[in-house]
C-alpha positions in Angstrom: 112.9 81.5 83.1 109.7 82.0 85.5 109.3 79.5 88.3 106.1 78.6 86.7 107.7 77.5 83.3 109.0 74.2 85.1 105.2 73.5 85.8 102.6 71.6 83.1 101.3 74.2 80.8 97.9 71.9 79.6 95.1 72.4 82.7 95.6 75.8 83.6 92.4 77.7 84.3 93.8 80.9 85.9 97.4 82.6 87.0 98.2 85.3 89.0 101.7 86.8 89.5 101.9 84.5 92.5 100.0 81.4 91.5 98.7 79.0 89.4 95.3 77.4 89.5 94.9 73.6 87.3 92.0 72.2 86.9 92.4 69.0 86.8 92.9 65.3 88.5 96.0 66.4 90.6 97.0 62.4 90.8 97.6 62.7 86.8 99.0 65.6 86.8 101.1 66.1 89.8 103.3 63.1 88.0 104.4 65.6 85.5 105.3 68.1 88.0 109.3 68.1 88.5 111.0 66.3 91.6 112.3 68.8 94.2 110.1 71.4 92.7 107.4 72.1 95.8 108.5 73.9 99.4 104.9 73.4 101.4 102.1 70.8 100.8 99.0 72.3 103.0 96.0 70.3 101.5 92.7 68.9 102.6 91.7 65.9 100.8 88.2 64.5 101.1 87.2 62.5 104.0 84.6 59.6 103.8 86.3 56.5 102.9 86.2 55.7 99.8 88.5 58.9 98.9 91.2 57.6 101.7 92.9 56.3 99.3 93.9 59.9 97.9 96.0 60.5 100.8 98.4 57.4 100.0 98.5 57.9 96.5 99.9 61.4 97.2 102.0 61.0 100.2 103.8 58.9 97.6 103.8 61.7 94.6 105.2 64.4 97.3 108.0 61.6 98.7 109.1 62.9 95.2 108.0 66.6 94.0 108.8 68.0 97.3 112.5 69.3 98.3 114.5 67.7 100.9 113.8 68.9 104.8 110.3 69.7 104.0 106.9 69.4 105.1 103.5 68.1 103.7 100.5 68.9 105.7 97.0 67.4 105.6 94.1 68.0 107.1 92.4 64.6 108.1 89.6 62.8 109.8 89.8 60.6 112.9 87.9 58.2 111.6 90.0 56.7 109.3 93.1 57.6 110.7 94.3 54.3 112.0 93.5 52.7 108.0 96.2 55.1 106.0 98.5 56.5 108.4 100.8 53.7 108.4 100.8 53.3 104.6 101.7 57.5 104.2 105.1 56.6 106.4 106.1 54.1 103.6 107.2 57.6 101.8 107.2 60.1 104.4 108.4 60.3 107.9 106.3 61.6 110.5 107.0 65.1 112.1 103.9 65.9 114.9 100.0 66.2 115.3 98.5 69.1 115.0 94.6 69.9 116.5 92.5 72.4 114.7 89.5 73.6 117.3 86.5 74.5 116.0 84.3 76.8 117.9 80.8 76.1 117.2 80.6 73.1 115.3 79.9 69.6 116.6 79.9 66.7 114.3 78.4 63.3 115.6 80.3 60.8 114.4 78.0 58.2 114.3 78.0 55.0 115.4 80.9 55.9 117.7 78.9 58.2 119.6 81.5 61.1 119.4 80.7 64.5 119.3 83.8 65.8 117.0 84.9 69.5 117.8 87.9 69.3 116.1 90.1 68.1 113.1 93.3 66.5 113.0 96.2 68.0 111.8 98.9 65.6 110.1 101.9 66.9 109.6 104.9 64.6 107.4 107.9 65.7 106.3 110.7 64.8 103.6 114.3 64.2 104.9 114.9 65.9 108.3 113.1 69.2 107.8 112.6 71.5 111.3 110.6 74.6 112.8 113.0 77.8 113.1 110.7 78.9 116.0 108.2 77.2 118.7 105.0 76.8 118.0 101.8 75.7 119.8 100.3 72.0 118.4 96.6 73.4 118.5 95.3 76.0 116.8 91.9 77.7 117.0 89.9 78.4 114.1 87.1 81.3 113.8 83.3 80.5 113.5 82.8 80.5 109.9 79.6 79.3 107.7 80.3 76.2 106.7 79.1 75.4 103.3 78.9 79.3 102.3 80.9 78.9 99.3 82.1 74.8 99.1 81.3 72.2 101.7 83.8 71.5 103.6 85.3 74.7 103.1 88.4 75.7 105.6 89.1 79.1 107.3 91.8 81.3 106.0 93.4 81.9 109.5 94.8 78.2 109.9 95.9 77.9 106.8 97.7 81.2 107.4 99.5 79.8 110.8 100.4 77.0 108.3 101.6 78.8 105.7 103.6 80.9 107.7 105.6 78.7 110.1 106.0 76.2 107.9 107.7 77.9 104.7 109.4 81.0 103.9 109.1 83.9 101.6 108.6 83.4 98.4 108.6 78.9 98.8 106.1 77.3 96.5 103.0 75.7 98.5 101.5 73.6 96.6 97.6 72.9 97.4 96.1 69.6 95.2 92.6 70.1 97.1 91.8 73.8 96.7 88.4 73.5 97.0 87.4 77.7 97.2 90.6 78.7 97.3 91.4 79.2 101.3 95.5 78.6 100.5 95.7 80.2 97.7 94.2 83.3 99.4 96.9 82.9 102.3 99.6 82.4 100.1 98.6 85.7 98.6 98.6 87.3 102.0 101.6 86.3 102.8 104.0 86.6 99.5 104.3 83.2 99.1 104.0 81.5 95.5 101.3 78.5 95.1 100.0 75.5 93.4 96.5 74.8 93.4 94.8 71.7 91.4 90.5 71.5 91.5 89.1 69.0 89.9 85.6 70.7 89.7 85.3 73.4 87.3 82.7 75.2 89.8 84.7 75.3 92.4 87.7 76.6 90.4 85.5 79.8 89.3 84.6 79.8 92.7 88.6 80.1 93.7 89.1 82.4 91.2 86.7 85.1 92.4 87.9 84.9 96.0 91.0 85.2 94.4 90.9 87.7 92.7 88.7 89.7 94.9 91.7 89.4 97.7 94.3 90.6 95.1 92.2 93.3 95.1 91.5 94.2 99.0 95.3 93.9 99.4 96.4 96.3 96.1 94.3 98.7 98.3 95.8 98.3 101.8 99.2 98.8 100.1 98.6 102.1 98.3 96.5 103.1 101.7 99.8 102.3 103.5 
């Protein structure tokens, strides 16, 4: 049996040996995923406030789909910290902050007068799940466009540090706000399986292209090396 026979067949817009793309609402479907089944959340769920809610409702679905001694991690706005942090640590138990610079980009956050410069990283994690090696609580992203290919698109080099100190070969990271793909191209860089759910169908082709345009890129370093 294929690891990816265990996963919902209906809502899948595109596979790779690696991964699997839904498109779909991941709060319906991540119910039908199987408990103990996911290694690594990494996800970025939409910020303004009326979309908090989204990270409760899944704190609460990974308390169940994830193993034991693992982590979910969310990016997250300041803003509304202090409103659904406590309610997240009624299913998971918190592990650390993490601080994602970002060179370039200054966000008033108005009316508090703040010039943001950085994201906040929130890292939870099921049972009594550890780092194997140290690692620094800030991490600095590269300029990038932003709104090139999706809004509030991420860079694929934090999401790599991610990815990469917080799993292991060949884990399942799962990903319920892929947006353009940015974890689904890291998992893919760095032989890890992954879960993504979109529930826009643009964006989705958008993932898809930047996914399979990497598959590509790194089919050609190999035969180069």
């Amino acid at each position: 049996m294929s690891w990816k026979d265990r996963f919902p067949k209906e809502n899948r817009y595109f596979e790779t040996d690696n991964g699997i793309l839904y498109c779909a609402d991941c709060l319906k479907i991540l119910k039908k995923f199987p408990n103990e089944s996911i290694d690594l959340v990494l996800t970025d769920p939409p910020y303004l406030k009326r979309y908090s809610y989204l990270y409760i409702e899944t704190s609460k679905i990974f308390a169940n789909i994830l193993k034991n001694d693992t982590f979910a991690i969310y990016y997250a706005s300041d803003y509304w910290f202090a409103d659904i942090f406590p309610y997240m640590l009624n299913f998971l138990d918190y592990f650390y902050l993490f601080h994602l610079l970002l060179p370039g980009q200054n966000a008033l956050i108005f009316p508090k007068n703040i010039i943001a410069s950085a994201k906040t990283i929130i890292v939870l994690m099921k049972g009594k799940a550890k780092l194997l090696k140290r690692v620094r609580n800030v991490v600095v992203s590269p300029e990038r466009k932003t709104g090139e290919l999706h809004k509030w698109q991420q860079s694929v080099e934090p999401a790599l540090f991610f990815i990469e100190n917080f799993s292991n070969k060949d884990d399942i990271v799962l990903d319920c706000f892929l947006g353009s793909g940015t974890t689904a191209i890291a998992c893919e860089k760095l032989n890890r399986r992954w879960i993504g759910i979109e529930i826009n169908p643009e964006y989705c082709e958008i993932a898809k292209q930047r996914i399979l345009r990497e598959i590509r890129q790194l089919e050609i370093e190999l035969k180069r090396n």
